[in-house]
Backbone as CSV, one residue per row, in Angstrom:
resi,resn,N_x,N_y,N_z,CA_x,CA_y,CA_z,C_x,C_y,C_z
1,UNK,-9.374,-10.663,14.547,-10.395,-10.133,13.672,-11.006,-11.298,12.885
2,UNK,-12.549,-11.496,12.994,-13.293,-12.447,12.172,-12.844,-12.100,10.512
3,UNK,-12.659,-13.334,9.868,-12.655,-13.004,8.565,-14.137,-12.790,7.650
4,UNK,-13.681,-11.748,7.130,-15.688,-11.143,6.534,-15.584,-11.204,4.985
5,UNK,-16.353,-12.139,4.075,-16.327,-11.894,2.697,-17.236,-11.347,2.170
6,UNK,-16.720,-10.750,0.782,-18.031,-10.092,0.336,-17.808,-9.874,-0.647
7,UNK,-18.937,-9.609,-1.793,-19.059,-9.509,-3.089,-18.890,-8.429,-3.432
8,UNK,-18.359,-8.458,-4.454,-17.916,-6.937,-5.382,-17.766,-6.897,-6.685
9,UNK,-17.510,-6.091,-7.392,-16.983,-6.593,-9.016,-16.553,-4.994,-9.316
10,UNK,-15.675,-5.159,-10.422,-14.540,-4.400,-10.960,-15.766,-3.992,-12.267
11,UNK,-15.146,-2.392,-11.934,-15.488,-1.489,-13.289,-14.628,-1.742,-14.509
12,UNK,-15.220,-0.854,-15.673,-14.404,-0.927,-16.878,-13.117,-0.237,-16.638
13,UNK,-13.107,0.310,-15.229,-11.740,1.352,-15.354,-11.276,0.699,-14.240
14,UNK,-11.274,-0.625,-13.646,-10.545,-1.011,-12.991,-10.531,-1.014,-11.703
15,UNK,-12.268,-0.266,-11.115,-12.437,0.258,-9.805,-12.935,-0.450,-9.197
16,UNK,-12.979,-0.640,-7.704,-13.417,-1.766,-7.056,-13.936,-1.247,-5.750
17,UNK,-15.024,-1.525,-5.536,-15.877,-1.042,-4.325,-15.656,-1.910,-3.184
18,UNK,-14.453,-1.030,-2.218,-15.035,-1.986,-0.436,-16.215,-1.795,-0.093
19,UNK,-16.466,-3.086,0.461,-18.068,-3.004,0.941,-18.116,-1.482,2.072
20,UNK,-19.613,-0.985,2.754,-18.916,-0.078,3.559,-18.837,-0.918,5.052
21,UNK,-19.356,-1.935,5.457,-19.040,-2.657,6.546,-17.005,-3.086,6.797
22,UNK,-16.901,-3.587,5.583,-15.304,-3.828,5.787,-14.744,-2.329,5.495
23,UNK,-15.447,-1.205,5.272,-13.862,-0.245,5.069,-14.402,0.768,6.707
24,UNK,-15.521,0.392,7.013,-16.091,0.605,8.758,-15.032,-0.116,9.537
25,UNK,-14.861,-1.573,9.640,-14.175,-2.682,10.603,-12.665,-1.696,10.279
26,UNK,-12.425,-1.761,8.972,-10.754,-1.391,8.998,-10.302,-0.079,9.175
27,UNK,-10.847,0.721,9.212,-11.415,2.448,10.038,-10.663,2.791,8.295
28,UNK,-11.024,2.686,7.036,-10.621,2.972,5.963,-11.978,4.085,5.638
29,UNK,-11.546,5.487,4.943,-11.906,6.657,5.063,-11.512,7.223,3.152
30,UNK,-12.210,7.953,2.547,-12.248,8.534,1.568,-10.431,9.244,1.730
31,UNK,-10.038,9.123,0.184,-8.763,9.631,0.230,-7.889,8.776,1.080
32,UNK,-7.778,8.190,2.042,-6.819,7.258,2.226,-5.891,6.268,1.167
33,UNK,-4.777,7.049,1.373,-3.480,5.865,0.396,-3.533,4.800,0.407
34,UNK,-3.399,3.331,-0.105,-3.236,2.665,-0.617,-2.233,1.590,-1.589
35,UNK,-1.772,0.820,-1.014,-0.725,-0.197,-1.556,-1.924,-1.261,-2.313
36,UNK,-1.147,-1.486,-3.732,-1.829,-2.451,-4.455,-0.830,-3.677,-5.087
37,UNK,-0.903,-5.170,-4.196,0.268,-6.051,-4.109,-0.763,-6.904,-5.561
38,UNK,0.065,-7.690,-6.085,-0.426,-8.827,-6.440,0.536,-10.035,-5.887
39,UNK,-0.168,-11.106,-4.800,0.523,-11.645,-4.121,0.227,-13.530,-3.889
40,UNK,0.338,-14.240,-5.132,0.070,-15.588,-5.215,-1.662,-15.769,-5.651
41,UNK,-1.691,-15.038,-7.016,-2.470,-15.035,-7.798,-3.611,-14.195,-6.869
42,UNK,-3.472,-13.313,-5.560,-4.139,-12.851,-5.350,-3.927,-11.164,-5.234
43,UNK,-4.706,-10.394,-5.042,-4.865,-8.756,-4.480,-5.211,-7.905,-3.485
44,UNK,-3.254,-7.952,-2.956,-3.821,-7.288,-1.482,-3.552,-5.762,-1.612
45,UNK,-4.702,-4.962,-0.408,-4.478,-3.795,-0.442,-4.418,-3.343,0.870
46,UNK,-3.773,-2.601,0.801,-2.980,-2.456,1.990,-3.288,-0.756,2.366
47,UNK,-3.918,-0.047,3.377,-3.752,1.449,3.915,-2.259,1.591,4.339
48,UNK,-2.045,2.637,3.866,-0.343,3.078,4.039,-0.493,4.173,4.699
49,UNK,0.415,4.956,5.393,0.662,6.080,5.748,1.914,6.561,5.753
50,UNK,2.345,7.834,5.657,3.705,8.281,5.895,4.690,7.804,6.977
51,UNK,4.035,7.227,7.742,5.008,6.539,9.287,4.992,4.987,8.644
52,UNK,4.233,4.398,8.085,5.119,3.196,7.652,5.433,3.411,6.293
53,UNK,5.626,4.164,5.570,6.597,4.130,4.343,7.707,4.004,4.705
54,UNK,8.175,5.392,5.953,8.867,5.225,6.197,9.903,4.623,6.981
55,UNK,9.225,3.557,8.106,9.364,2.308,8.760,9.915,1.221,8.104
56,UNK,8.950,1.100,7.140,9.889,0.249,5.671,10.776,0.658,5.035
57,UNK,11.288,1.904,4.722,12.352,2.456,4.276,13.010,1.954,5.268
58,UNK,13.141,2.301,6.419,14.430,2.255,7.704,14.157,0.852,7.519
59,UNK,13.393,-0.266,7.539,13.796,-1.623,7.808,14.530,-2.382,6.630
60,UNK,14.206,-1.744,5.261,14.751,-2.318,4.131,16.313,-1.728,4.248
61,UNK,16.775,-0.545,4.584,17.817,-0.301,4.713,18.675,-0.666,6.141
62,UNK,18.217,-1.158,6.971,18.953,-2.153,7.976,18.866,-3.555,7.587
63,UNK,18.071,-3.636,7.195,18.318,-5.325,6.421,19.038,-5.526,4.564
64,UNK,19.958,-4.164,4.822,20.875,-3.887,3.514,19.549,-4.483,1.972
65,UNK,18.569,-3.657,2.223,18.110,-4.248,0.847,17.732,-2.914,0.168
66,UNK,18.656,-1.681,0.862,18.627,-0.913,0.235,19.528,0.470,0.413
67,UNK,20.444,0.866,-0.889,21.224,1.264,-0.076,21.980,2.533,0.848
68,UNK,20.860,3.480,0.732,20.454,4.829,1.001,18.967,4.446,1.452
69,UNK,18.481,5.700,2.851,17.237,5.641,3.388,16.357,6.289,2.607
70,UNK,17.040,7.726,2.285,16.342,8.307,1.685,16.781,8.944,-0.095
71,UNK,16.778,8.408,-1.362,17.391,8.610,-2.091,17.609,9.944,-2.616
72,UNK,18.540,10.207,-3.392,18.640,11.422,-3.281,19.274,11.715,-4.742
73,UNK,19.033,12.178,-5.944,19.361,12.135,-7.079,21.043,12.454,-7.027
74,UNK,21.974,11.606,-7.908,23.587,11.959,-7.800,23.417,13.110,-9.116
75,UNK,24.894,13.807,-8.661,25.152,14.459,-9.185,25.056,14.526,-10.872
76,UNK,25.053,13.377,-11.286,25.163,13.523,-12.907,23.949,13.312,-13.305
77,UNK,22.800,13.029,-12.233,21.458,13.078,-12.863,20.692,14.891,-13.217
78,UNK,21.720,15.521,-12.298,20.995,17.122,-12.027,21.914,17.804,-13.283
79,UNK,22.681,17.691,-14.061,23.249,18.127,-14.963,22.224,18.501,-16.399
């Protein structure tokens, strides 16, 4: 994929317009989820879906960095 830049600027509330050419190229659609990294002074965003949340769940918990797949409140929290 060619790399495509483009101008934008941030609202008072923090909102930020993809151009519609880059959210066309990345097939990104109204209501689509969203990961918001800050990652070496920069801001990546990332489309998520329910099949890689949970892909990353199963990989963080085979690579022990986590220690239940799916958490599940213990008993002394439901009291």
């Amino acid at each position: 994929m060619a790399r495509q830049i483009e101008l934008t600027k941030m609202s008072s509330k923090g909102q930020v317009v993809i151009p519609k050419n880059i959210r066309t190229e990345l097939g990104l659609e109204e209501g689509d989820r969203m990961t918001v990294e800050a990652r070496d002074g920069e801001v990546v965003l990332r489309k998520i879906t329910l099949e890689a949340i949970v892909r990353e769940a199963e990989e963080d918990w085979r690579n022990k960095k986590s220690e239940r797949l799916f958490p599940k409140a213990s008993r002394k929290s439901r009291k």
